[in-house]
N, C-alpha and C positions, 0 to 999 in steps of 0.2 A: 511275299505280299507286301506293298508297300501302306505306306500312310500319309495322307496328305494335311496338313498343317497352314491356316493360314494366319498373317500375322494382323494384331491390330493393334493400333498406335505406336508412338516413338520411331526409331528411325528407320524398321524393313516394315513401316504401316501399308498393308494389301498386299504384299510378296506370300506367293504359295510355294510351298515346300513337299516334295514327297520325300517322306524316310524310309530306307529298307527297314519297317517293326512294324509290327501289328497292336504295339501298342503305344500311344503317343508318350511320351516322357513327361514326368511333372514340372519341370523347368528344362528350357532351352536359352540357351546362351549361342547372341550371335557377334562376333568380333565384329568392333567399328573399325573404320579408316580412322589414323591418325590424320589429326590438322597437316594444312598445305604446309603452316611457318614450322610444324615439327620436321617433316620431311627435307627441309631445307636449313635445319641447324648445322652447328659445326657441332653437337656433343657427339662423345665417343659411343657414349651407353644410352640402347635404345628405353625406351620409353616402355611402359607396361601397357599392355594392348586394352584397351579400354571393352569391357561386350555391355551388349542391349541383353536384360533378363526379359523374357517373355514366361508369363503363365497360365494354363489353360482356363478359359470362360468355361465357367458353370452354371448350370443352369438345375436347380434344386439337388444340389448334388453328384448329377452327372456332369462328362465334360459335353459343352457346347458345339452342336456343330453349324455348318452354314448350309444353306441351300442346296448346293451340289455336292454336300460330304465332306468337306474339309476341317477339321477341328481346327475351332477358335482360340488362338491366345492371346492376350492381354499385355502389353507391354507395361512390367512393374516398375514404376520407376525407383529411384534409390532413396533411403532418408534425408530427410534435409540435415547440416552439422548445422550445431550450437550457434554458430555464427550466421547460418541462413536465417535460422530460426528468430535469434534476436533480431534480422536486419527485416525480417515478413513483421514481426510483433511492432517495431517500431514503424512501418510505415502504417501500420493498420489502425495504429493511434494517432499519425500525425493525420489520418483522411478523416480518421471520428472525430480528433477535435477539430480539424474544418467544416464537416458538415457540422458539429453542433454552431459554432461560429455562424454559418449560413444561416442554419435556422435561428437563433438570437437575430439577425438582422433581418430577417422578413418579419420575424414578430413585431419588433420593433418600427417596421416601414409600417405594416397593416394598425397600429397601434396611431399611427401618424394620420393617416387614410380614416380611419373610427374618428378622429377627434375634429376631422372636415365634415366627417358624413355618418352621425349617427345611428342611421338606421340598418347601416352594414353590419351583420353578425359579428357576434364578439369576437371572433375565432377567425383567420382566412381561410382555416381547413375547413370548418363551416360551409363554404361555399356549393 
């Protein structure tokens, strides 16, 4: 009896699988294709074969299936390293302190606006 397996997200996202088990695996590993510029080096020693982790959708506990029977997995992606990590934290402060920047300068414009036009609410969120 087989079992059918379908995948969601990353790179086999919507590929069905049947497996000769009756019972789906908890993680599934699929090998990626090496890049084209790997395939065309001069090194002598191949490259380590990079896989997609897949793991099944749950749904309170059980595993998830779809519409016509096929249990759901979930493409896990990998941790971010340290260095991902610093360069996500640094861009997330360089965009909050431009929005706070933006907002200082709309205040500052509607503060300009108030002193034309009194009767405009104190606030432009006000509006």
């Amino acid at each position: 009896m087989s079992v059918e397996i379908r995948f969601v997200g990353g790179p086999a996202d919507g590929r069905t699988y049947a497996i000769p088990d009756s019972v789906p695996p908890p993680l599934y590993l699929i090998p990626l294709a090496p890049p084209i510029s790997e395939l065309f080096s001069s090194s002598l020693e191949p490259s380590p074969i990079e896989k997609a982790e897949y793991e099944p959708l749950r749904n309170q506990g059980l595993p998830r299936r779809a519409d016509d029977g096929a249990y759901l997995y979930q493409h896990r992606v990998a941790p971010l390293s340290a260095e991902e990590q610093e360069a996500l934290a640094r861009q997330r402060a360089e965009r909050q302190a431009a929005e706070e920047r933006r907002q200082a300068e709309l205040d500052e414009a509607w503060q300009e606006i108030r002193r034309e036009r009194p009767e405009y609410p104190e606030s432009w969120r006000d509006l």
